[in-house]
N, C-alpha and C positions, 0 to 999 in steps of 0.2 A: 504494500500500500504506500501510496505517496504519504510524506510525511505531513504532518499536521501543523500550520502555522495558527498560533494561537494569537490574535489581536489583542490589544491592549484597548481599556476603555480611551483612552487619548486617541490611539487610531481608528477606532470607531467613530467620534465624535468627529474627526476629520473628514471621513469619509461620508458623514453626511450634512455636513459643515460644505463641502465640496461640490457634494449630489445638487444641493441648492443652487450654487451656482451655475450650472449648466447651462450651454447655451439652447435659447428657444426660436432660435432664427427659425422659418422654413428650410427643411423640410422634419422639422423641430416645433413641438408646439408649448406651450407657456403650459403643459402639463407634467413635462416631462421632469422639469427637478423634482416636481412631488413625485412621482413616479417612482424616481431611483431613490430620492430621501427615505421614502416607506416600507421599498421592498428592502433593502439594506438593514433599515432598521428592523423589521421582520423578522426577519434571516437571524438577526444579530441575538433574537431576545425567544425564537421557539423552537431552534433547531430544526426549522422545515426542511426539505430535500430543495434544491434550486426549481427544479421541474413542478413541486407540487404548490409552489407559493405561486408561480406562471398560470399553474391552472386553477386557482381559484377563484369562484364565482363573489358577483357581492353579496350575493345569497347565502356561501356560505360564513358569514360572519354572522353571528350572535350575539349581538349586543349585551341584552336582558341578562343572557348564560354565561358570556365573556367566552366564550367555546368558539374556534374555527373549526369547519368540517372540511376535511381532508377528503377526498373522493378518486378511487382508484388509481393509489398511490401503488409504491412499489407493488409487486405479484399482486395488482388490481384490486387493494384491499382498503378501506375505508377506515378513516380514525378520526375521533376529538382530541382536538388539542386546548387543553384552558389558555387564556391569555391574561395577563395582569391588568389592570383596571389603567395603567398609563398608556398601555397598545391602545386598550377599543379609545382612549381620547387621541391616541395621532392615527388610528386608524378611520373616527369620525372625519379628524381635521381632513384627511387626505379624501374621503369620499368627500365633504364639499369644494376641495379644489378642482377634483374630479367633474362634479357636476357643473361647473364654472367653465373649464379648460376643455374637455372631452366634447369635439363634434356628434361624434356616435353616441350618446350617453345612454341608447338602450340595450348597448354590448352587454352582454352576460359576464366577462373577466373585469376582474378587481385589477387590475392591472393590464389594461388594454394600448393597443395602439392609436395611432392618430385613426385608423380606419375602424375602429372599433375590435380587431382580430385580437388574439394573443399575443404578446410582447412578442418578437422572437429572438430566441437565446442565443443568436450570435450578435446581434446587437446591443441588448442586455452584458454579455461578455464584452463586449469590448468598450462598451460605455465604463465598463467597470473594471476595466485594463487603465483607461486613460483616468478614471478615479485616484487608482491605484501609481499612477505615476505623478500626478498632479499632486500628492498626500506623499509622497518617497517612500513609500510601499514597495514600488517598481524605480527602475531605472531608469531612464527614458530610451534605452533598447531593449531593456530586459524582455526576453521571452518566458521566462518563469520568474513566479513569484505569487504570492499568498491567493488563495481563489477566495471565491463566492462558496465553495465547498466548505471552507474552511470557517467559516460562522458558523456552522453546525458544529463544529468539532468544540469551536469558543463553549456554546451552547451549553454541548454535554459535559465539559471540561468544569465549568466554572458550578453546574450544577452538582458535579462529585465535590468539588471544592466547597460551596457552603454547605452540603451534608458533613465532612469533615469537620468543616468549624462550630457545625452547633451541636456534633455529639454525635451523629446520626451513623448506623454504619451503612457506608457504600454498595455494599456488599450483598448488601439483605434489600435496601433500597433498588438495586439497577433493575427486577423488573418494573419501575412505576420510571424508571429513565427510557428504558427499552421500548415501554408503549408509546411513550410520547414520541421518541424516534421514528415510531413505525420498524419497529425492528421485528421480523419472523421469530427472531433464534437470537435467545439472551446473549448466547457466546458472541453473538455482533457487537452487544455491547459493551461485553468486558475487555474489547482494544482500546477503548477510552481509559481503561483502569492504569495499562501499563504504560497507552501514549502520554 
């Protein structure tokens, strides 16, 4: 497995300190920093898979429940995730930019394009390449360096880490880490013990 770069909260905060600035010229719309601001921040705070935050609906978000529904995710399998009470406020905030900025506004994706389609991941990736060099993340040739993968790994990382600090064993907890991952087979999740 590729190795795992773990972000710092400062390079997070960059990173969407950054997303905001994006340019909104044509063929660019004045949605697009919210866009990257929310899916980064996302990514950052529930350990989703890059693919399954792309596809998700605004239907699947839950206010009332604070739950995102996850919908045939890895081996086509469906999961709730909880979110903290600070997501559903910059998940609100970014659905009224959304409703603002979005020509298509009756796209089914939470993260749609100018045409109302799904983001698509190689533009997502390389918006998040020149994130990533813009922040000194990257180099400005570098070909590798820290992914959009790698929030997930922050995710699980940091979530072993406050079980550690209030007592909690790791150990006994990684199934309730493992579901939220969307993980088949516990032993997926125990590479986060020794990464």
């Amino acid at each position: 497995r590729s190795r795992p770069y773990l972000y710092t909260d400062k390079e997070i905060d960059n990173l969407l300190s950054a997303a905001l600035e994006l340019p909104t010229a044509f063929p660019s719309t004045r949605l697009r920093p919210h866009i990257f601001h929310c899916l980064i921040g996302l990514l950052s705070v529930t350990g989703l898979r890059f693919g399954e935050a792309l596809n998700l609906h605004v239907s699947d978000v839950d206010f009332d429940n604070a739950i995102l529904t996850i919908r045939g995710a890895k081996l086509g399998r469906d999961r709730l995730v909880p979110i903290h009470a600070s997501t559903c406020d910059a998940l609100a905030a970014y659905l009224g930019h959304r409703e603002r900025f979005l020509v298509a506004r009756d796209s089914p994706y939470l993260f749609a394009s100018r045409r109302g389609k799904r983001l698509d991941k190689g533009v997502v990736h390389r918006t998040f390449y020149t994130l990533s060099r813009k922040t000194g993340l990257r180099g400005p040739n570098d070909s590798h360096g820290p992914r959009l993968h790698d929030l997930r790994h922050r995710f699980a990382v940091l979530t072993l880490l406050h079980w550690y600090t209030v007592g909690e064993d790791p150990a006994r907890r990684l199934p309730v880490l493992s579901t939220f991952l969307g993980h088949v087979h516990i032993e997926d999740t125990f590479w986060y013990l020794s990464a």
